[in-house]
N, CA, C and O atoms as a DFTB+ gen file, in Angstrom:
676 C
 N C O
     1  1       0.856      -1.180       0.000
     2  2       0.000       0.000       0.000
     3  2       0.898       1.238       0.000
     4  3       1.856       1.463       0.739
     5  1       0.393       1.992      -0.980
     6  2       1.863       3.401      -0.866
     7  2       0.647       4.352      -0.844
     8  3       1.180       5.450      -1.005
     9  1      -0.407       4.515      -0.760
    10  2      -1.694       5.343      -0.168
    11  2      -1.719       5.647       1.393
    12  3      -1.572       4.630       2.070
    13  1      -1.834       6.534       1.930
    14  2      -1.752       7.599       3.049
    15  2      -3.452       6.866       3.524
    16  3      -4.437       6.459       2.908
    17  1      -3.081       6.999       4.819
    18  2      -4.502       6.854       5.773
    19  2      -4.585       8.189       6.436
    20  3      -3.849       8.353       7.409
    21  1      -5.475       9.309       6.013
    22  2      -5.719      10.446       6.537
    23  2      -7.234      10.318       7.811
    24  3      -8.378       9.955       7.535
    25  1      -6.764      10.697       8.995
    26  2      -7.540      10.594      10.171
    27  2      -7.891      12.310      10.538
    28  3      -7.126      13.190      10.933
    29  1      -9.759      12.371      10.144
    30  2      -9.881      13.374      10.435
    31  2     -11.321      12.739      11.753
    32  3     -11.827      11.646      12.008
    33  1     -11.475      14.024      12.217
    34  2     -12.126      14.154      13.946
    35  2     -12.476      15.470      14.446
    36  3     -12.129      16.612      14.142
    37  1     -13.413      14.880      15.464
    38  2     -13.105      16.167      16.362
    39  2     -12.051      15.900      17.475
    40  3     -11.781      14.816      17.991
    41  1     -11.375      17.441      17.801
    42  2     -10.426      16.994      18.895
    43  2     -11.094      15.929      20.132
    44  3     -12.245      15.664      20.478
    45  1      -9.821      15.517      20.554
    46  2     -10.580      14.174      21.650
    47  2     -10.992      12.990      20.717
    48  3     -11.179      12.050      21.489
    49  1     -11.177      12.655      19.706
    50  2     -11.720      11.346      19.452
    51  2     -10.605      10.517      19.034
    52  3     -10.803       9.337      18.742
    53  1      -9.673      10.935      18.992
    54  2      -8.820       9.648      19.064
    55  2      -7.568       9.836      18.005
    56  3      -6.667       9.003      18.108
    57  1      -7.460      10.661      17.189
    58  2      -6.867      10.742      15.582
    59  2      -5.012      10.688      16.221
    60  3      -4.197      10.010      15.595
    61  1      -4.612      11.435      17.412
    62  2      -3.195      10.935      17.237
    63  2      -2.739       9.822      17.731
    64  3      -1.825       9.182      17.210
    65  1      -3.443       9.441      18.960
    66  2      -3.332       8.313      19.770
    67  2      -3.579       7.058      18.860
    68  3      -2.541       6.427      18.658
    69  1      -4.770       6.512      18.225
    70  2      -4.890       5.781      17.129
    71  2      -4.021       5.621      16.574
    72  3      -3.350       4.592      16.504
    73  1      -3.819       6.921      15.917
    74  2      -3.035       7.143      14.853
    75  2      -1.338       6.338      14.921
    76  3      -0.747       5.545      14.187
    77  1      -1.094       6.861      15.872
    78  2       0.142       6.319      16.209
    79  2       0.351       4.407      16.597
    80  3       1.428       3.812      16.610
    81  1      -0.983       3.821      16.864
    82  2      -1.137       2.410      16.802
    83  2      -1.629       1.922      15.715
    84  3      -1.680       0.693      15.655
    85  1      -2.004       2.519      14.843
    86  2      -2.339       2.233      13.722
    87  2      -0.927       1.885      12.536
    88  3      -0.648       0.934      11.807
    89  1      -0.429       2.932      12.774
    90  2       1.223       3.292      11.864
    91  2       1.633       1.927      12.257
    92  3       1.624       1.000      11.448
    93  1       2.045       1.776      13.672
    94  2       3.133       0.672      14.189
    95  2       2.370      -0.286      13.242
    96  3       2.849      -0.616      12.157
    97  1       0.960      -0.798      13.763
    98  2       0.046      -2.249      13.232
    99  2       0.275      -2.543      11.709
   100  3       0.470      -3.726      11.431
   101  1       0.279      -1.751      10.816
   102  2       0.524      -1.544       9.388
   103  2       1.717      -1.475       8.830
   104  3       1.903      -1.944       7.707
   105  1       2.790      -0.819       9.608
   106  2       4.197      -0.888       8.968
   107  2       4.242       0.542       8.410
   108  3       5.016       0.777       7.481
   109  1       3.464       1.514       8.915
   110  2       3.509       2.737       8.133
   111  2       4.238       3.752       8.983
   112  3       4.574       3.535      10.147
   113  1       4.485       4.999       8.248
   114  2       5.304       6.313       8.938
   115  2       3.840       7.071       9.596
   116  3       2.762       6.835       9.050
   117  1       3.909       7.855      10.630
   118  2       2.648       8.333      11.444
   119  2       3.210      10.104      10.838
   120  3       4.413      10.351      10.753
   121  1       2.329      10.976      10.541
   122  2       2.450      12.316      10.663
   123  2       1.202      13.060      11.430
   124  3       0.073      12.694      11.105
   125  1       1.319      13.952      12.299
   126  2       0.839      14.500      12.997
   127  2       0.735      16.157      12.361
   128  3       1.730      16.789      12.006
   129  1      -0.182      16.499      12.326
   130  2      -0.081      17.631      10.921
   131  2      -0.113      19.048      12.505
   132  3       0.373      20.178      12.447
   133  1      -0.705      18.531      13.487
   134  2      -0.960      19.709      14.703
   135  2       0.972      20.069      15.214
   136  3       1.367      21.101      15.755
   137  1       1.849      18.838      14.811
   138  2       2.773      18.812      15.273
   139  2       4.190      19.252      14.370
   140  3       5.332      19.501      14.757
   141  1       3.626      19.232      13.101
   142  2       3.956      20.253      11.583
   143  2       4.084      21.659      11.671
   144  3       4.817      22.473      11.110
   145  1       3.107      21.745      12.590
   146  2       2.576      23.352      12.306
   147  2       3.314      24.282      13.761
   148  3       3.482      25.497      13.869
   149  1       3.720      22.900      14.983
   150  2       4.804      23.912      15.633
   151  2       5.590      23.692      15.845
   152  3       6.009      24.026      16.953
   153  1       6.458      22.912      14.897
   154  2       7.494      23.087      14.035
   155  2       7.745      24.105      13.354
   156  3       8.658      24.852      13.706
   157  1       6.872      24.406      12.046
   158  2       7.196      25.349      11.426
   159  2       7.277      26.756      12.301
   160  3       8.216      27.537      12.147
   161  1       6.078      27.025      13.336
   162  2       5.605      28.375      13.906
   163  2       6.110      28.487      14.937
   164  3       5.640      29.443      15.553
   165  1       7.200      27.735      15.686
   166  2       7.917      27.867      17.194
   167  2       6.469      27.800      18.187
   168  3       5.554      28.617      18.083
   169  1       6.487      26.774      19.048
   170  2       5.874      27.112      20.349
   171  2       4.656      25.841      20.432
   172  3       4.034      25.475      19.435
   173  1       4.512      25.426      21.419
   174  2       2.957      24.659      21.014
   175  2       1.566      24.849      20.896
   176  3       1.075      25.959      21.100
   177  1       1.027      24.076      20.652
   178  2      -0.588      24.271      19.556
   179  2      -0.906      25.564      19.837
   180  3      -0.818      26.502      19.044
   181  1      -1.449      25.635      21.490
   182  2      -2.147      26.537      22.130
   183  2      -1.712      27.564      21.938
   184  3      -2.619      28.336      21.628
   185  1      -0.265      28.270      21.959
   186  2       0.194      29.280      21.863
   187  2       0.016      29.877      20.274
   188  3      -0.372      31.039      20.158
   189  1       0.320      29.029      18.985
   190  2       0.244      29.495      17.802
   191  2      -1.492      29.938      17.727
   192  3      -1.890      30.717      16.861
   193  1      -2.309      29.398      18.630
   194  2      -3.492      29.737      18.304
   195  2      -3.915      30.483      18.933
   196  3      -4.755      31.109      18.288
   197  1      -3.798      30.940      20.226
   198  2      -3.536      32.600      20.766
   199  2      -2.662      33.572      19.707
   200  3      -3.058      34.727      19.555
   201  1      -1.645      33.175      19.082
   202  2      -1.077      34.143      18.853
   203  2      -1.502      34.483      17.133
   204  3      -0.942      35.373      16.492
   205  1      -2.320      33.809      16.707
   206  2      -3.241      34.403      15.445
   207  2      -4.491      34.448      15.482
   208  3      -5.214      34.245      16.457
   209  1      -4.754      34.690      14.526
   210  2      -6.408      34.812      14.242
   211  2      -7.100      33.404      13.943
   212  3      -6.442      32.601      13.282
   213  1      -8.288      33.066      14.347
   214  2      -8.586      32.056      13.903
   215  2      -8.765      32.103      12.438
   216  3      -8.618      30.953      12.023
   217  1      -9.007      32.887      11.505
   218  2      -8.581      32.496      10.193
   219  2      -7.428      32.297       9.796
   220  3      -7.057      31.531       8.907
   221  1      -6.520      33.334      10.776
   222  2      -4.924      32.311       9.835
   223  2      -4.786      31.704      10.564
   224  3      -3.565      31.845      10.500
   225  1      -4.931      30.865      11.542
   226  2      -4.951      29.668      11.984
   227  2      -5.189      28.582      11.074
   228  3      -4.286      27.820      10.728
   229  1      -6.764      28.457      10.543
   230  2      -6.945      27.493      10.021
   231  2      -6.280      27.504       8.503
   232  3      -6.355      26.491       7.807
   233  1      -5.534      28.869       7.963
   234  2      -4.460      28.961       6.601
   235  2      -3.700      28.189       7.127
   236  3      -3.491      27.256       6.351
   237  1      -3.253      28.098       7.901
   238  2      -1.640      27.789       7.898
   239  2      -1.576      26.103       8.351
   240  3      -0.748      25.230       8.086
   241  1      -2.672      26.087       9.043
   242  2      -3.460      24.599       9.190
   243  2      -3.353      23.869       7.427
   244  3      -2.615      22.970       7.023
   245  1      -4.404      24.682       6.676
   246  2      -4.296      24.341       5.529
   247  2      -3.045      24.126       4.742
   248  3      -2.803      23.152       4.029
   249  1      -2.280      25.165       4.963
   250  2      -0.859      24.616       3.970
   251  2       0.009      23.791       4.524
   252  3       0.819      23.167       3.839
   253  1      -0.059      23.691       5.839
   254  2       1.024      22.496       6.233
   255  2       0.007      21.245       5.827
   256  3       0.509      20.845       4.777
   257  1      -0.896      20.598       6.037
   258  2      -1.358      19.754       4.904
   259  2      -1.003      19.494       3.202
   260  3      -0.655      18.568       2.468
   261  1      -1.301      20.799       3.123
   262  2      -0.937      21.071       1.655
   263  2       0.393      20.537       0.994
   264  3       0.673      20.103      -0.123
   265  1       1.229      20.799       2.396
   266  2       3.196      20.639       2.070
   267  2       3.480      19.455       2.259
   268  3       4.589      18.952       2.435
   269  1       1.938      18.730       2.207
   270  2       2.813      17.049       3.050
   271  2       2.896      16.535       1.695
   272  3       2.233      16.969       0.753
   273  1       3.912      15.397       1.629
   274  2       4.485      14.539       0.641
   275  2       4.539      13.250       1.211
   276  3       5.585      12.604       1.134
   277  1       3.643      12.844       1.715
   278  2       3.928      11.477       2.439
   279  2       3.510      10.614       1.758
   280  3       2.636      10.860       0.926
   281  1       3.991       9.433       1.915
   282  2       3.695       8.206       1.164
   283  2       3.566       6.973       2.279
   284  3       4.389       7.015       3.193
   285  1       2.754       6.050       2.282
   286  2       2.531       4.987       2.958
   287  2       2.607       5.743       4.582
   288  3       3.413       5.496       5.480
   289  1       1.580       6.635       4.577
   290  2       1.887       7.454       6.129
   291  2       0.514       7.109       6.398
   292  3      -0.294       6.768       5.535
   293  1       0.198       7.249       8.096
   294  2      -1.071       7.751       8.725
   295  2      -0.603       9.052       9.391
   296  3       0.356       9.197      10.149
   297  1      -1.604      10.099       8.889
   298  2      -1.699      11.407       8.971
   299  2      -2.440      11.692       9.871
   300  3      -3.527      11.149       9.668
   301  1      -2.429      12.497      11.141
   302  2      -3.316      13.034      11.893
   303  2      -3.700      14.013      11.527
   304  3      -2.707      14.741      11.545
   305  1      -4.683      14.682      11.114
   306  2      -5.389      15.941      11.162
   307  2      -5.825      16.565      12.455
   308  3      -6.431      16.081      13.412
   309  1      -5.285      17.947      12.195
   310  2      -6.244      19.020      13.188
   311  2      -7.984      18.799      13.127
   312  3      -8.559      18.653      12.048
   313  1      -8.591      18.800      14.234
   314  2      -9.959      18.741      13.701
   315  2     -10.465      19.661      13.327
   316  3     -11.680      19.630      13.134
   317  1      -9.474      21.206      13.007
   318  2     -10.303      22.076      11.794
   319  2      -9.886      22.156      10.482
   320  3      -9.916      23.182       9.803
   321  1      -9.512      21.116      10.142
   322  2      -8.697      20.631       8.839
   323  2      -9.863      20.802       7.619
   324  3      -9.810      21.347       6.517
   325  1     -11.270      19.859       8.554
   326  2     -12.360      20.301       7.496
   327  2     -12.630      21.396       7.134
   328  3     -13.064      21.329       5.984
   329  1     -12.611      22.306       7.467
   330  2     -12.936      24.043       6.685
   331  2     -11.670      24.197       5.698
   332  3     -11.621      25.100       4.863
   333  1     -10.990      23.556       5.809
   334  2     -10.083      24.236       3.981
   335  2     -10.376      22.521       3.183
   336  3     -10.071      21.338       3.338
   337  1     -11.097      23.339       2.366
   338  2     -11.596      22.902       0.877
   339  2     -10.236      22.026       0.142
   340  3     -10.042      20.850      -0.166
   341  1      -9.293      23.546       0.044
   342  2      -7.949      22.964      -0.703
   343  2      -7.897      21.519      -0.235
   344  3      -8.243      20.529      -0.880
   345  1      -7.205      21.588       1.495
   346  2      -6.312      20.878       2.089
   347  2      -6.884      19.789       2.082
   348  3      -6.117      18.845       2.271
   349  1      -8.173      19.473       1.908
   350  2      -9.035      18.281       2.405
   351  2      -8.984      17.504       0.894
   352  3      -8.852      16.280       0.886
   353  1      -9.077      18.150      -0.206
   354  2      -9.136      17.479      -1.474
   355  2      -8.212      16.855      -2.188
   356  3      -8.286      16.051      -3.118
   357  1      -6.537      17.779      -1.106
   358  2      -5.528      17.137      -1.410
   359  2      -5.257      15.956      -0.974
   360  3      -4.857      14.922      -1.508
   361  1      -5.633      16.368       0.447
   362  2      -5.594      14.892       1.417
   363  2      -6.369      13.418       0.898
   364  3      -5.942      12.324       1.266
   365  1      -7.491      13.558       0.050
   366  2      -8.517      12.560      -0.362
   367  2      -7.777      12.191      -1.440
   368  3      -8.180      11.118      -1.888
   369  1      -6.529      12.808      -2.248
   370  2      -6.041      12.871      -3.351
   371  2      -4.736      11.818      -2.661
   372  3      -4.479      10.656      -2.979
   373  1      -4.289      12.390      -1.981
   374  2      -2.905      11.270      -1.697
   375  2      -3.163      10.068      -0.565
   376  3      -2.333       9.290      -0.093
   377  1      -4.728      10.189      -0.262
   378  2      -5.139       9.062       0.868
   379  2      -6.540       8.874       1.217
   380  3      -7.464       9.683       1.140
   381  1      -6.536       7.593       1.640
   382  2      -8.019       7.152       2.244
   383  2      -8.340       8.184       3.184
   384  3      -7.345       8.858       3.451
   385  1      -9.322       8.523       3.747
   386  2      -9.855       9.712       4.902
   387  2     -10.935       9.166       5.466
   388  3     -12.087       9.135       5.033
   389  1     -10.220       8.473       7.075
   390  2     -10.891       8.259       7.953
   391  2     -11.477       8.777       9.487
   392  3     -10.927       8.826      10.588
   393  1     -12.436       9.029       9.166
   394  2     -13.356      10.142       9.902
   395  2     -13.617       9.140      11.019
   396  3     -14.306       8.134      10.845
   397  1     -12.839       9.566      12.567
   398  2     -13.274       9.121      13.686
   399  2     -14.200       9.429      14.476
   400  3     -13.837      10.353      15.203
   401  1     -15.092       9.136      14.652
   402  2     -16.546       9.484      14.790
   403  2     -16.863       9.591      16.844
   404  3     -16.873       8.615      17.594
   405  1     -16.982      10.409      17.074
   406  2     -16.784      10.121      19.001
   407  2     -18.526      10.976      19.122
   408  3     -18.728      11.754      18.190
   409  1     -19.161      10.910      19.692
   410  2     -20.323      11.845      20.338
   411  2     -19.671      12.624      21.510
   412  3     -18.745      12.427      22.297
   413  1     -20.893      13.942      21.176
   414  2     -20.076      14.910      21.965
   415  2     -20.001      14.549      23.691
   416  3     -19.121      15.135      24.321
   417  1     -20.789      13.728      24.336
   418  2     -20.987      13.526      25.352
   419  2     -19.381      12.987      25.749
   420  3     -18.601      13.602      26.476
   421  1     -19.155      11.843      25.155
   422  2     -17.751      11.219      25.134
   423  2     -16.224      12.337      25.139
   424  3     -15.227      12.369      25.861
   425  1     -16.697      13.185      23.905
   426  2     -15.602      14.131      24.000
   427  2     -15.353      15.296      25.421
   428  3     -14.409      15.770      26.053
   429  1     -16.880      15.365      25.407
   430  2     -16.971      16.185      26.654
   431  2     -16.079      15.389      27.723
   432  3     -15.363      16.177      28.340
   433  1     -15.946      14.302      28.047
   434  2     -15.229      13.409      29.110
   435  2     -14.088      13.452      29.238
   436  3     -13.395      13.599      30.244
   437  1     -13.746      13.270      27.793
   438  2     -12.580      13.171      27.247
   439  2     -11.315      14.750      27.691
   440  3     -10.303      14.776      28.390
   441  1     -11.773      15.457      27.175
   442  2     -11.282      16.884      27.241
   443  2     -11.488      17.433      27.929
   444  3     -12.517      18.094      28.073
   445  1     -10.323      17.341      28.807
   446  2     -10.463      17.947      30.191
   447  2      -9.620      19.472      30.403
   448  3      -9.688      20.083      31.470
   449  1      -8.738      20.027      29.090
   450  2      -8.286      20.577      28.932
   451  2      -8.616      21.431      27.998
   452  3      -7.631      21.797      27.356
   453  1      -9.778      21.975      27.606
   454  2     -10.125      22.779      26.892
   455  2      -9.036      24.340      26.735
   456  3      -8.195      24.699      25.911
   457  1      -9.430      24.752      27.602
   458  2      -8.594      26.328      26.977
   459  2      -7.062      26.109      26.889
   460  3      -6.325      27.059      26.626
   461  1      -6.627      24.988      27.084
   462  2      -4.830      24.453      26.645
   463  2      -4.723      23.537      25.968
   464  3      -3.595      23.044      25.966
   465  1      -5.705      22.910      25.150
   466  2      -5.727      21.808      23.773
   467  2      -4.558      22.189      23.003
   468  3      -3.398      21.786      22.912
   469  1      -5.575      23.506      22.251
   470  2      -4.931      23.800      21.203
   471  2      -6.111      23.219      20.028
   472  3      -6.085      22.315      19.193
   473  1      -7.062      24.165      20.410
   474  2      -8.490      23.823      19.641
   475  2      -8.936      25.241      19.130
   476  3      -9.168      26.125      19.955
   477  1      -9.082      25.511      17.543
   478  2      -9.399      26.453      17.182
   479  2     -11.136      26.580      17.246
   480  3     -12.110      26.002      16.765
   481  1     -10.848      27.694      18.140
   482  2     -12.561      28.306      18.237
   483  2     -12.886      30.077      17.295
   484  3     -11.914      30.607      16.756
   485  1     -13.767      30.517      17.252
   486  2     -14.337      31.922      17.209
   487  2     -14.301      31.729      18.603
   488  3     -14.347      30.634      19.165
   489  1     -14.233      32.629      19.040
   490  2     -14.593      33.697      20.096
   491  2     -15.901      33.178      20.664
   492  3     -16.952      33.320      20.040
   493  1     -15.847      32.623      21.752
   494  2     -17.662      32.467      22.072
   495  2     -18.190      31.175      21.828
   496  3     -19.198      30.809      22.431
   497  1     -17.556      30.369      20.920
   498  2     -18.205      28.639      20.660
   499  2     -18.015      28.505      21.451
   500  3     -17.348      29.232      22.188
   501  1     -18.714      27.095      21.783
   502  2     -18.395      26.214      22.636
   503  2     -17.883      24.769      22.072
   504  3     -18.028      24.651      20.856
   505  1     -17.287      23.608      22.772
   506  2     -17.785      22.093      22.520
   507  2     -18.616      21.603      21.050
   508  3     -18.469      21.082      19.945
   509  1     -20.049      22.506      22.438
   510  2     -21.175      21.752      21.408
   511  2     -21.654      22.681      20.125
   512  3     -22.629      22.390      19.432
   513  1     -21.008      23.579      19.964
   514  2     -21.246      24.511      18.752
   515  2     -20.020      23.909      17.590
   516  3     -20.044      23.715      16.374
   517  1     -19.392      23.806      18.236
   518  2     -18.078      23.340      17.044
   519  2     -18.082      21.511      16.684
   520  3     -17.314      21.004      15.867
   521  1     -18.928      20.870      17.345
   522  2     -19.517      19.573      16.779
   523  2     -20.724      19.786      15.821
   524  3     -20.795      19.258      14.712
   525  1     -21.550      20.510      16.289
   526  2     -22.521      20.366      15.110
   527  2     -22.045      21.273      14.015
   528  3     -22.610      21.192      12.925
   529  1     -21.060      22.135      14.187
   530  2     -20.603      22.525      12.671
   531  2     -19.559      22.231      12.067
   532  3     -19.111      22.923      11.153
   533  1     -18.948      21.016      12.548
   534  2     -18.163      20.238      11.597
   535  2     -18.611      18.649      11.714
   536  3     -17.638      17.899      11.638
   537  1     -19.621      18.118      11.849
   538  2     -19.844      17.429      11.774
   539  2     -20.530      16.624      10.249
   540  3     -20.534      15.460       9.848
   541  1     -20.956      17.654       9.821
   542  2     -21.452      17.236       8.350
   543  2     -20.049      17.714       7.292
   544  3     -20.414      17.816       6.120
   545  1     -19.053      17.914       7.435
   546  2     -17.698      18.491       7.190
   547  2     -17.393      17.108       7.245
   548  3     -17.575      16.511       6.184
   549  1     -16.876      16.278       8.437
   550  2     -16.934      15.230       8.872
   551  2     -17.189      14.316       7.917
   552  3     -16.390      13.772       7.155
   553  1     -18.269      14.193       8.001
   554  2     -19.295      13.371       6.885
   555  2     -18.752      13.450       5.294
   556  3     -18.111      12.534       4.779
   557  1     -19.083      14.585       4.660
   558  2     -18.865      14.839       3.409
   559  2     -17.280      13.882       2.856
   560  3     -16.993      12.935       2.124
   561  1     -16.592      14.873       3.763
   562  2     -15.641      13.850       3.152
   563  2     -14.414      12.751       3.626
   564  3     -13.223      12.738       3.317
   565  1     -15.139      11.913       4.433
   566  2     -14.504      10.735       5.120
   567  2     -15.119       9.963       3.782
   568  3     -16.094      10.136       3.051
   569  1     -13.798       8.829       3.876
   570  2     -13.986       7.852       2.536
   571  2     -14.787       6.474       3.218
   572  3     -15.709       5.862       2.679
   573  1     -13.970       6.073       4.976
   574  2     -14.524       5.549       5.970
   575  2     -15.029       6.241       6.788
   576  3     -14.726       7.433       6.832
   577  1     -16.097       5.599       7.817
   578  2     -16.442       6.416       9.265
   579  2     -16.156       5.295      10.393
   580  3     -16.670       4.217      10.094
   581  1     -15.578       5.295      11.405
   582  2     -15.565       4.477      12.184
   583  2     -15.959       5.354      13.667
   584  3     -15.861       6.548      13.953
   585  1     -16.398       4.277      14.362
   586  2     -17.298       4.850      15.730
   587  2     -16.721       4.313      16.518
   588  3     -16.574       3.097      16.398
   589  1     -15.941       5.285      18.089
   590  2     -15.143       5.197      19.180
   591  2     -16.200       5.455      19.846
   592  3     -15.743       5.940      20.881
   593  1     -17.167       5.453      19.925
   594  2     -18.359       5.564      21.435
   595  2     -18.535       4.354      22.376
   596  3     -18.999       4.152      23.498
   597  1     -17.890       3.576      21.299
   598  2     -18.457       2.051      22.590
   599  2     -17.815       1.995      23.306
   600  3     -18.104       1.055      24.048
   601  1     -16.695       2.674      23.700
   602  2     -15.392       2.273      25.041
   603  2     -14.185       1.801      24.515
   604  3     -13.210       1.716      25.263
   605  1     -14.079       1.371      22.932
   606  2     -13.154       0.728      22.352
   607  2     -11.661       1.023      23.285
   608  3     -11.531       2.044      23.960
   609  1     -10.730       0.089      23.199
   610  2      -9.355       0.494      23.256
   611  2      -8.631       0.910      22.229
   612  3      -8.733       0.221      21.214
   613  1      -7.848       1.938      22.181
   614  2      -7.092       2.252      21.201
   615  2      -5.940       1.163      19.848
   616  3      -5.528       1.320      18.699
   617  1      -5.856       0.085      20.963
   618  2      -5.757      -1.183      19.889
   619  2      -6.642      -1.539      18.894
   620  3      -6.319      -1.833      17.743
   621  1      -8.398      -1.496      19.599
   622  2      -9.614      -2.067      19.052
   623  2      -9.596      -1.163      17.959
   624  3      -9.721      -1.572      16.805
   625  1      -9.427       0.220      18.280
   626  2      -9.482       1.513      16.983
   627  2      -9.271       1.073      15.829
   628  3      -9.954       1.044      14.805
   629  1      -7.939       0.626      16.170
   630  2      -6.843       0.459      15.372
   631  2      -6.977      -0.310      13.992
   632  3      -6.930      -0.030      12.794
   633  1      -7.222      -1.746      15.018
   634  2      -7.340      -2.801      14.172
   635  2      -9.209      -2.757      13.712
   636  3      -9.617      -3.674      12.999
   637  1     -10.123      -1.755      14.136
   638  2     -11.225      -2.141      13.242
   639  2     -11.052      -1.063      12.057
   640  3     -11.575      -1.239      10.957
   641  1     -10.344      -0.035      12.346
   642  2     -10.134       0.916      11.167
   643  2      -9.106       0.143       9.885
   644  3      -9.199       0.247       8.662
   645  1      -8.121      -0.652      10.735
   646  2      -7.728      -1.791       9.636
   647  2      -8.291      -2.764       9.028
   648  3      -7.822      -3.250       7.998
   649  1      -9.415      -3.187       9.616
   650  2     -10.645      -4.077       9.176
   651  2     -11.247      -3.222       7.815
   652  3     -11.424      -3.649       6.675
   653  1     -11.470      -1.982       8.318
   654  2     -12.615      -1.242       7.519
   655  2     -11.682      -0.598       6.427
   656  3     -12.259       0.081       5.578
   657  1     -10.359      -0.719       6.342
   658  2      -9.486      -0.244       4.637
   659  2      -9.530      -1.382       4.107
   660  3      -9.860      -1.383       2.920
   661  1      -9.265      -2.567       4.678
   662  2      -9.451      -3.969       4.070
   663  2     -10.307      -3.949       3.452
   664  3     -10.072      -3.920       2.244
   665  1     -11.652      -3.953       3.859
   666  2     -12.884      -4.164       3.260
   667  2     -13.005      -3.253       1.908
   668  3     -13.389      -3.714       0.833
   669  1     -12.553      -1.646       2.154
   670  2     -12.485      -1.389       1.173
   671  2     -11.631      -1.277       0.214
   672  3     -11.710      -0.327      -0.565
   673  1     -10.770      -2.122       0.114
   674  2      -9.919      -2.397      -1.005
   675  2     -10.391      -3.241      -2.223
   676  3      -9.625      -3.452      -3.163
């Protein structure tokens, strides 16, 4: 397989943690695209996203996607990866795009660290405002959907998201 497994989400559902058991399980290289971007911008998540706007946030989100050249990789996506058009069409272009699917109740559990994630908001969302508006984002263009609500272990992730490229091969 020299096709890219692109993992998009909302934050909290699982996309680097997976991600990174997924790579090992497969034999693949893991890229972390949140971990691209502070590289390029000095400092971590939280800080590059205080220190711009949430629109160039999600630019610069977009072109470090844009700059990837990976081959036989699993890619983590930012979960505001869905709002650039470009970045998402490239991504579907050099890889499968698997949309990890969590309910917000779960994420709510999950994220206990909200204002130090490193989660691009407007001003004023919340949680549950930024699930229902990327959630059909989500949708549109995942090639798979796989569902982390049941308690899965991050092994189980792993290997049913490897189940579910199998199938579609």
């Amino acid at each position: 397989m020299n096709k890219n497994i692109v993992l998009i989400g909302m934050p909290g559902a699982g996309k680097s943690t997976v991600g990174v058991v997924l790579a090992k399980t497969m034999g693949m290289d893991f890229v972390d695209v949140d971990l691209v971007i502070c590289r390029r911008h000095g400092g971590n998540l939280q800080d590059i996203v205080n220190r711009l706007s949430h629109e160039d946030f999600l630019r610069i989100e977009g072109e470090a996607a844009l700059s990837l050249k990976s081959e036989n990789s699993v890619i983590a996506t930012g979960g505001s990866m869905v709002y650039s058009e470009d970045a998402m069409r490239y991504l579907k272009e050099i890889g499968t795009v698997v949309y990890i699917r969590a309910g917000l109740s779960d994420l709510e559990k999950r994220i206990t660290n909200l204002e130090t994630r490193g989660i691009a908001f407007n001003p004023g969302e919340t949680l549950a405002d930024l699930y229902n508006a990327r959630i059909p984002l989500y949708e549109k263009w995942a090639d798979i959907t796989v569902d982390t609500s049941h308690g899965d272990r991050i092994e189980d992730m792993a290997f049913k998201i490897k189940s579910e490229l199998e199938e579609d091969e």
